[in-house]
N, C-alpha and C positions, 0 to 999 in steps of 0.2 A: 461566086463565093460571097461577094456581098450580098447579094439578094438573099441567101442564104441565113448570112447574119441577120438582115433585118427583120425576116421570117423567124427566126430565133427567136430575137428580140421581144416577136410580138407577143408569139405562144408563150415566152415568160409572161408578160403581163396579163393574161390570158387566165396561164396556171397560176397567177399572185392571185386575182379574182375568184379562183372559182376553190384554192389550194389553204388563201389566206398569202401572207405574207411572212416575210421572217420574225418580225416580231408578234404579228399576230400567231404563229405558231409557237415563237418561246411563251409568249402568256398561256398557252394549254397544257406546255410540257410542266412550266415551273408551279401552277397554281394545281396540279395534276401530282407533283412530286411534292411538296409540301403537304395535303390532304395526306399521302401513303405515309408520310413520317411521322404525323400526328395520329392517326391510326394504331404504327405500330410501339408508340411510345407510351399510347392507352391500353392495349391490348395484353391479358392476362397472360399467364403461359397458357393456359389450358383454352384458349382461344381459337379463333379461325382469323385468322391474316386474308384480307383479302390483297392484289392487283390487276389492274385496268392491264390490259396489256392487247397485241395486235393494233388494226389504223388509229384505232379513238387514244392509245397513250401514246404512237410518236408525232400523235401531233395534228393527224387530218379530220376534219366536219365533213365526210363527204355524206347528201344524203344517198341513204339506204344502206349504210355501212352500219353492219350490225356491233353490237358491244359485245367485248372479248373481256371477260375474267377470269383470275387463276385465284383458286384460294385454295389453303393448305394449312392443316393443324400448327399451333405455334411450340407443342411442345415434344414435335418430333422430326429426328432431323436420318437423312441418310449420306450414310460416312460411307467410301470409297476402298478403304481397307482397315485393318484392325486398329492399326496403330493410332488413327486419328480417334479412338473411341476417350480417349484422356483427355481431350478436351471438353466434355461435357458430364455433367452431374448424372448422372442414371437415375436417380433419386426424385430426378423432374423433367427426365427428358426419355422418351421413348427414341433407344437407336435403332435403325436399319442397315441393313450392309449391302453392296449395290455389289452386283452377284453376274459380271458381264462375259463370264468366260464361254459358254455356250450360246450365246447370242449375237444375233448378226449385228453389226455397226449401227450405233445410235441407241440400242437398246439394252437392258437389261434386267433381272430378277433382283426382286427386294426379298432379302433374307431377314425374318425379324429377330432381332436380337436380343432385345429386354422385352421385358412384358409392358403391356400397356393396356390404359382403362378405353381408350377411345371405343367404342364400339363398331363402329364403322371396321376399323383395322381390323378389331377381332372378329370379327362376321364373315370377312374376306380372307382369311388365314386358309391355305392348305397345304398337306403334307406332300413334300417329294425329299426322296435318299433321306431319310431322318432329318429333314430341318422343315422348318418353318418360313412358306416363303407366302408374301400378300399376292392376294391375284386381284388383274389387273380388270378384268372383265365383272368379276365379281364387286371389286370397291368402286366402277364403274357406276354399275346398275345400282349401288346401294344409296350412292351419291346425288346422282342425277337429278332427284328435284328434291334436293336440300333448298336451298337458296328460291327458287322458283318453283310451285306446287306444278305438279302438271309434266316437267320437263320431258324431251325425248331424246336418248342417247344418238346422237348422232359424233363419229368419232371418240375422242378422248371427253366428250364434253355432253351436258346436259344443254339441250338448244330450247327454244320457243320464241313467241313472240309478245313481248310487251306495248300496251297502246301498240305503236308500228313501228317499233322496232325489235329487228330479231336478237338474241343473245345466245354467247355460246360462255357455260359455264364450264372450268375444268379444274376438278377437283382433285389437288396433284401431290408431292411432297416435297421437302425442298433439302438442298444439300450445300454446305458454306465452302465446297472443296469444287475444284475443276473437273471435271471426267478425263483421265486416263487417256481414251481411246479419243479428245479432241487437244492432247497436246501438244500436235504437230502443228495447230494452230496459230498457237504462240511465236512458233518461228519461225512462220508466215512471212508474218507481220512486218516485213521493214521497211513496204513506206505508207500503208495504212492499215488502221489506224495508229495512231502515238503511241509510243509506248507508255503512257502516262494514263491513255483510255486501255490498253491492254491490258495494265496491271489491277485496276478498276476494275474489268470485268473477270480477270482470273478473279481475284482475291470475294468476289461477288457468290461463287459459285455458279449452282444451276438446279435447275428444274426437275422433274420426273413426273411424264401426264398416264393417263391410266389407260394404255394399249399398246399392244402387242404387233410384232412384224407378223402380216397376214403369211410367209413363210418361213416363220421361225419354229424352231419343235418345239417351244414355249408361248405361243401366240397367246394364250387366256391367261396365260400368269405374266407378259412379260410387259414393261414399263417404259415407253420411250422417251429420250434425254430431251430437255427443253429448252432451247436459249433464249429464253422472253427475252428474260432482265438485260442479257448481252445485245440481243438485238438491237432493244431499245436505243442503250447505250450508244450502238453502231451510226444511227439512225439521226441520231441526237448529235453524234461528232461531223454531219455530213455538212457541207455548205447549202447553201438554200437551192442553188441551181439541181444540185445532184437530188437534194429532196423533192423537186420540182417532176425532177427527169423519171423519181420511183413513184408519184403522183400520176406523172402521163401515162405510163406503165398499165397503170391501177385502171386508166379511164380506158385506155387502147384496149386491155384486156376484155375489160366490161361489152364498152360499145363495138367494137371489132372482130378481135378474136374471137370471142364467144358468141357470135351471133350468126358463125359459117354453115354451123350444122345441128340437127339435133346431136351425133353421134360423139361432136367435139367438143359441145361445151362446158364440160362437167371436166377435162383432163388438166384444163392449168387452172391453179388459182395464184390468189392475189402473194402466197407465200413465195413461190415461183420468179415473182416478178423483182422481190425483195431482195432472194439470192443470187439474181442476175446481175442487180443496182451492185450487192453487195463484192460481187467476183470482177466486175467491170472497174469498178475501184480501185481497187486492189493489185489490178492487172497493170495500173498504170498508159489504159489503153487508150486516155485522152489525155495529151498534157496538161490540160486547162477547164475544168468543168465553171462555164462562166453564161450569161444570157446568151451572148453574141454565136456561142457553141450549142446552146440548149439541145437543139435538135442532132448533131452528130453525137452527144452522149446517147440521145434514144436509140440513134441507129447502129452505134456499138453494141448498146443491151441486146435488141432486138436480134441482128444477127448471130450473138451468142446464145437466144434461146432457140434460135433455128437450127442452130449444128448442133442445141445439147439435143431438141426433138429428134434430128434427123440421127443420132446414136443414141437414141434414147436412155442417156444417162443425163440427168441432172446432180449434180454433186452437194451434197447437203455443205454450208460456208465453212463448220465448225469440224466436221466429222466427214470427207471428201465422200471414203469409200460408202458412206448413204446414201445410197442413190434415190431421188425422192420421183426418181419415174417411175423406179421398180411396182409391176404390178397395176399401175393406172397407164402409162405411155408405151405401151407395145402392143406389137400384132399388126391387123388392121387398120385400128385406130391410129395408131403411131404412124402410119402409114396417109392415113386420109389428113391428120393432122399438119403431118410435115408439108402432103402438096399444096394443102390452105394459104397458111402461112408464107409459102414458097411465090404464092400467086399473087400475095401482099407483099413479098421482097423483091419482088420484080416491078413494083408498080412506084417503088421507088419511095421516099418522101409522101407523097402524094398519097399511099394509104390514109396519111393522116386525116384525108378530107374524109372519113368515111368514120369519122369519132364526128358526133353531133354535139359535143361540149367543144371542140379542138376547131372545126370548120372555119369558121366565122374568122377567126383570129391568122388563120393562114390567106384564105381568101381575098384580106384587106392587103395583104401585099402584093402576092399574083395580083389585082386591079389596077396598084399603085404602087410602081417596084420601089418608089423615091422614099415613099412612107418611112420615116424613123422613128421609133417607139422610144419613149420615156424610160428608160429600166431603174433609174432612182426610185427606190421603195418608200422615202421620205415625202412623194409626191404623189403616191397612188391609195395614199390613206391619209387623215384626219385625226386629230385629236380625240371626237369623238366617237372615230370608228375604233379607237385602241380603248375607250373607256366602255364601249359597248361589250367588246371583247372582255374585257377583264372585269365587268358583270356577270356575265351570263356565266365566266368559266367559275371565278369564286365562289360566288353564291352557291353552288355545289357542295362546297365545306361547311355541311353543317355537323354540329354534335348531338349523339344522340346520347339516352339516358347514361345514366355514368350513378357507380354505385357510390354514396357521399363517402364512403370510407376511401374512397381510392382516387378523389375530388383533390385533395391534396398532389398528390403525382401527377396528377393532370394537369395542375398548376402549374405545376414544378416544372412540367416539358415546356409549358409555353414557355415561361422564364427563360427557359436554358435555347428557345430556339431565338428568341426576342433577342438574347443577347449574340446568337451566333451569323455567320456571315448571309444573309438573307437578302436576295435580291427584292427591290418597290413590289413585284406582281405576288410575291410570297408572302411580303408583309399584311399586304391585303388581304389575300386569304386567311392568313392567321389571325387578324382583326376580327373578321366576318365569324370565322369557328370559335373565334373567344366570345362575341358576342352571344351564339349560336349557345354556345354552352351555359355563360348567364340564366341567359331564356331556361331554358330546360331545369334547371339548379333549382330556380324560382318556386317551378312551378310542383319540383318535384318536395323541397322544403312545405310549402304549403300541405302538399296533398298529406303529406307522413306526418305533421303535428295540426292536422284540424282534426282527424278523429282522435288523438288523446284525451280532447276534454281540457286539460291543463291552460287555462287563460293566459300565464304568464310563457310558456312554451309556444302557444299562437301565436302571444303578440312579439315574441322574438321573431319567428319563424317570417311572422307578416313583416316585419322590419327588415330583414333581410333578403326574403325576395322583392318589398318595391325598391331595394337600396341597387339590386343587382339586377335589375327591369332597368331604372334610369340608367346606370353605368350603361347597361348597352346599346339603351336607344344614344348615349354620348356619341359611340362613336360606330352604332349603325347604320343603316339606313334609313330612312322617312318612315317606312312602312315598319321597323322596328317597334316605335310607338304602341301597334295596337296590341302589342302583348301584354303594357301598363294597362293600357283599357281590358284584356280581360281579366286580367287579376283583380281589375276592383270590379269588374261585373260579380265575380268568382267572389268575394266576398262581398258581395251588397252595397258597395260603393257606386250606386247607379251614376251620379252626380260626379261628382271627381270621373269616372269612364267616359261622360257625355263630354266630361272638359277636353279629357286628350282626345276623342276622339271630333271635337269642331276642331281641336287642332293640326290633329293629324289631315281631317277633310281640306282645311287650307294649301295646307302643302302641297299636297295629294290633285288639286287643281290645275297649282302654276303649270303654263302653258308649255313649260321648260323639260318640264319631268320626263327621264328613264326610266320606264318599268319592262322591264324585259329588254327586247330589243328595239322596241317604239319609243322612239322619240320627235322632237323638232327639231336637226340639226341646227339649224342655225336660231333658233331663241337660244338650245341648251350651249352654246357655246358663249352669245351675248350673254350671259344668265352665269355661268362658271367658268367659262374656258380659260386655261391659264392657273386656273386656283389649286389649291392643294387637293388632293383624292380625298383628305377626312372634312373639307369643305362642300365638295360635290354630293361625297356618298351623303349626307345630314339634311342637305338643302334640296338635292335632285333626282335620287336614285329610291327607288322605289322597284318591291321586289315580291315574292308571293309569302303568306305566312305558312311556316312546318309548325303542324301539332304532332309530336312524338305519341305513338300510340298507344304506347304503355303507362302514362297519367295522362288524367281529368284536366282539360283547360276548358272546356267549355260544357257542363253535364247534357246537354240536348245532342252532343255529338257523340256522346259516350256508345250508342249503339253502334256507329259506322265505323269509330275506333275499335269497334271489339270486332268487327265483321271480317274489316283489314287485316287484323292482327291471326286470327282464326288462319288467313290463308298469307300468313305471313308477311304481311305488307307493315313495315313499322313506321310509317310518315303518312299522314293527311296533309298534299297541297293543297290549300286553297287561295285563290286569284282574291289578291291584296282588298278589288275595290266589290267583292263579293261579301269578304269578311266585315268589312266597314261598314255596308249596309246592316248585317247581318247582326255586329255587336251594337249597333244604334237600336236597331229594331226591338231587341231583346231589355234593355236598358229604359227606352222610352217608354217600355208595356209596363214601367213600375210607376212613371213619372205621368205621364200624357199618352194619353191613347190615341190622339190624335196624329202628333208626331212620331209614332209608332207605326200608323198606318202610311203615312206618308215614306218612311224607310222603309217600307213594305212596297209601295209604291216603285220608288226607285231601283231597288231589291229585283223586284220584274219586270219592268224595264231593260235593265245591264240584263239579263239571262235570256228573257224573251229575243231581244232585238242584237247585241253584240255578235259582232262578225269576226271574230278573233281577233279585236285589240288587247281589249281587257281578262276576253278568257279563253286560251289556247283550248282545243278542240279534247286535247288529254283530259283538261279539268272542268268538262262539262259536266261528269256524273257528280261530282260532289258539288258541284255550282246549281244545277236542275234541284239534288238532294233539299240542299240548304233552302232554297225556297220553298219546298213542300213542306219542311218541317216549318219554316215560317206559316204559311198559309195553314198548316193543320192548326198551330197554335191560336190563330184566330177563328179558327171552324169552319175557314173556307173549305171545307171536306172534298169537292170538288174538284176546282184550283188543285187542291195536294194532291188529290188520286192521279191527275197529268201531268204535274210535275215528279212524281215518282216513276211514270213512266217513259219519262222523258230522261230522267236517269239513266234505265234501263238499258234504252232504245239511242244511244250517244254516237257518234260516227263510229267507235270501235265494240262494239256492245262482246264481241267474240275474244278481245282481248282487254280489258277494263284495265283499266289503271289504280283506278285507287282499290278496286278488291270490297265494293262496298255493298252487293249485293243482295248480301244476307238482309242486310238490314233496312235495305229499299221492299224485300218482298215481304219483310215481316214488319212494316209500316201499312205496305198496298194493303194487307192481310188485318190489321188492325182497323181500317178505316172501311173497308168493305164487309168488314163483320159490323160495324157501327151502319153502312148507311144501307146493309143486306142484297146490293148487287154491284157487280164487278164494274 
């Protein structure tokens, strides 16, 4: 029994490394949950509401976990029965009425009720018994690469893969009332979770994604219920051991499970393993989910997804009688599945050695049963490993254009979040998106009174974007800075640009500096450690520049903004010490040719030779890009015709990232018409 603990023990420390830690997991949930409430406190009615939802929102980095989103019109909601129709305006909200009498558990018919402009709903409309009900196969397919050009319907969701990672979009509707047919749920519930998260997630609603029970007499119209938001919630009320335990779950299934057969690996997924953590709970089948147990919580789960295989029922957490085997776990398979598994619950424990993330950490005890592991989480991470963290997760919140008439409410939200109860990891994010939105304001003020002509409207306009450029570099980051530098590129202030940006190159130096995940533990801590976050992020922290692709920040980029924009990409990243070259080089060509050439220099140098410090493998196409239009600019016609196709030709050339190819082959095409062969 001891040995057992201290096996426990280890595989906690194990999964804190490979899982994160409990606080490194609340900085993902909470800088994660602050972005969605700023979103929808910008968000018009006639809008699309996005959430992050499945591993990447309750909290895990695992790699090759693809990203889950659910978006859904803002101005149309479905009600549960009539009576709830008084709570909302008709006049700006499209109702639907959730229609589950003919449908098997979990699902049901959306009956449209009022009329609506969206076009998607109306395209998906069909008749059955005189009403009006949306089909689900139809707004499926209509959907499917809204958000991602290209997409493939796989399930409820438009799937592909971006740079290397895959995504699954699903385009759903949403409802502020409970489903009916999951309220036996509720009283469930008496010793988890709280009645406190219970009342949270009734009063939350629920989902509706666009597919149908492949045996229901409605299969193409009919809509099944979704408990993201609850899940989450469930997910988020767990202690870290039980989050640990749906983690090893996630790895076991991967590396294990699914590696028995061709036949079996496609029948459990990661959702499976969620509602086993979630019935194990619930069941009260461990008194104590703690490190010292870690491992008898797996082999609770486990065992329970072995007797639901072996009756091949899996009961959906919300809604029992949905069986989520139905259809995928019967027959033979169900059969060959069960004796797999059967062959791993015999082997004891010891299956575990056969997960090649999990080995190692069992293994050190089997050698040395004495071994006692560490399970204070205060001790298995650093100052700097939480400030890493809560870079990489913030920096995420950025603002995108925003209509100036509507700049004022967007104000307004900050104000009212500024003032409400906000945990340190939120605040920061909400910093980083205030800054984020400055930037954007700036640049979007300039763009709309330089063409008027009106001198005294310019130099307002100019006075207020360098006023709201400094506010953000106050309390942004280092790399903040070179947005003051292209503003005065952008207006001809070469001089003043070259000032902030020798400034910014100073910073940009110290041997201290965050930019991304790289850094020097131990300078950046002699260097900051201990200081306040708006000391560090000023002094140390350094980040990539967003150019919003809907206005001009830099005219030379204008073609790869418009190329992006074309296949819907609305952001150009570009790696911070790329841009620095890039706005020196540009600036120098008015002042010294000399020193122009030398940031030229440099310029290919970092692109040529960098090994992913400076430029992650995603942001090679516009990193390559930027040099070729440098080199065109000087008439190295050469030089640019290979850096253009070095662009092309990036470790993902089949899934590009920035979307910028239009405007790489219609540069190759310019220059090979100038020097007459390819």
């Amino acid at each position: 029994c001891e040995g057992l603990e201290h096996m426990s023990e280890s595989v906690f420390v194990g999964l804190c490394n490979i899982m994160g830690t409990s606080q490194q997991v609340a900085i993902r949930r909470e800088t994660q949950d602050i972005r969605e409430m700023l979103d929808r406190r910008m968000m018009p009615n006639d809008g699309m509401i996005a959430m992050a939802s499945g591993s990447f929102r309750e909290g895990f980095r695992l790699q090759e976990s693809d990203l889950d989103f659910m978006y859904w019109p803002n101005n149309l909601r479905v009600i549960m029965d009539m009576s709830q129709s008084e709570y909302y305006n008709t006049a700006n909200t499209t109702l639907i009425l959730s229609d589950s009498s003919e449908s098997p558990p979990g699902f049901t018919l959306h009956q449209l009720l009022t009329p609506t402009t969206n076009r998607y709903v109306r395209s998906a409309c069909v008749r059955m018994n005189d009403r009006v009900y949306i089909s689900s196969s139809i707004y499926r397919g209509l959907t499917c690469s809204i958000v991602e050009p290209n997409s493939t319907v796989h399930g409820p969701c438009g799937s592909g893969v971006r740079g290397t990672v895959e995504y699954d979009h699903a385009h759903c509707f949403v409802s502020d009332f409970w489903p009916v047919s999951a309220s036996s749920w509720i009283d469930r519930c008496h010793s988890w979770p709280d009645p406190e998260i219970v009342n949270n997630i009734v009063r939350n609603g629920c989902h509706f994604v666009a597919i149908g029970h492949p045996l229901g007499p409605h299969e193409h119209e009919e809509w099944r219920i979704s408990f993201s938001k609850a899940e989450y919630k469930l997910v988020s009320s767990m202690n870290h051991c039980q989050f640990l335990t749906y983690g090893l779950l996630k790895l076991f299934l991967k590396e294990v499970m699914n590696q028995q057969s061709e036949e079996t690996n496609k029948l459990l997924c990661s959702y499976h393993m969620k509602t086993t953590v979630f019935w194990a709970i619930q069941q009260n089948t461990l008194p104590q989910w703690c490190p010292q147990n870690l491992l008898a919580g797996f082999w609770v789960c486990f065992k329970l997804l072995l007797r639901w295989v072996y009756e091949g029922v899996c009961p959906n957490f919300f809604i029992p009688q949905n069986n989520l085997f139905l259809t995928k776990v019967h027959g033979s398979a169900q059969n060959r599945l069960f004796l797999q598994l059967h062959e791993l619950y015999k082997k004891g424990l010891a299956c575990l050695l056969q997960s090649s993330s999990i080995r190692s950490y069992i293994i050190d005890v089997l050698c040395n049963s004495r071994l006692s592991m560490c399970t204070d989480e205060s001790m298995m991470r650093c100052e700097v490993d939480y400030d890493v963290e809560l870079v990489m997760e913030s920096s995420k919140a950025a603002a995108h254009r925003v209509d100036l008439f509507v700049l004022p409410k967007v104000i307004h939200a900050i104000e009212q979040l500024v003032d409400s109860p906000l945990t340190h990891y939120q605040l920061v994010t909400l910093q980083r998106f205030t800054a984020s939105l400055f930037q954007c304001t700036a640049f979007q003020l300039h763009n709309m009174y330089t063409n008027t002509g009106v001198n005294k409207q310019m130099y307002i306009a100019d006075k207020m974007s360098c006023h709201m450029l400094k506010l953000a570099a106050k309390f942004g980051c280092v790399s903040d800075m070179l947005y003051i530098a292209m503003h005065y590129y952008k207006t001809l202030r070469y001089r003043e640009a070259l000032s902030v940006i020798e400034m910014t190159k100073v910073k940009l130096a110290q041997p201290y500096l965050m930019y991304r995940e790289h850094v020097d533990r131990e300078r950046y801590t002699e260097a900051v450690g201990g200081q306040s976050w708006s000391t560090k992020i000023r002094q140390a922290v350094a980040w990539d520049i967003r150019l919003g692709n809907r206005m001009c920040y830099i005219s030379e980029l204008i073609p790869e903004q418009q190329s992006a924009l074309q296949n819907r990409d609305s952001t150009l990243d570009i790696p911070v010490f790329v841009m620095l070259h890039f706005l020196e080089f540009l600036c120098y060509r008015h002042i010294d040719t000399t020193l122009s050439q030398a940031a030229l220099d440099e310029l290919e140098v970092l692109v040529h030779h960098d090994q992913g410090r400076y430029i992650q493998d995603l942001f090679r196409d516009i990193s390559w890009e930027i040099l070729g239009i440098c080199q065109q600019i000087t008439g190295n016609l050469q030089a640019a015709l290979y850096s253009y196709k070095q662009s092309l030709s990036t470790p993902y050339p089949q899934y590009p990232f920035h979307k910028i190819q239009t405007a790489t082959h219609k540069r190759i095409h310019d220059i090979v018409g100038t020097t007459s062969h390819y």
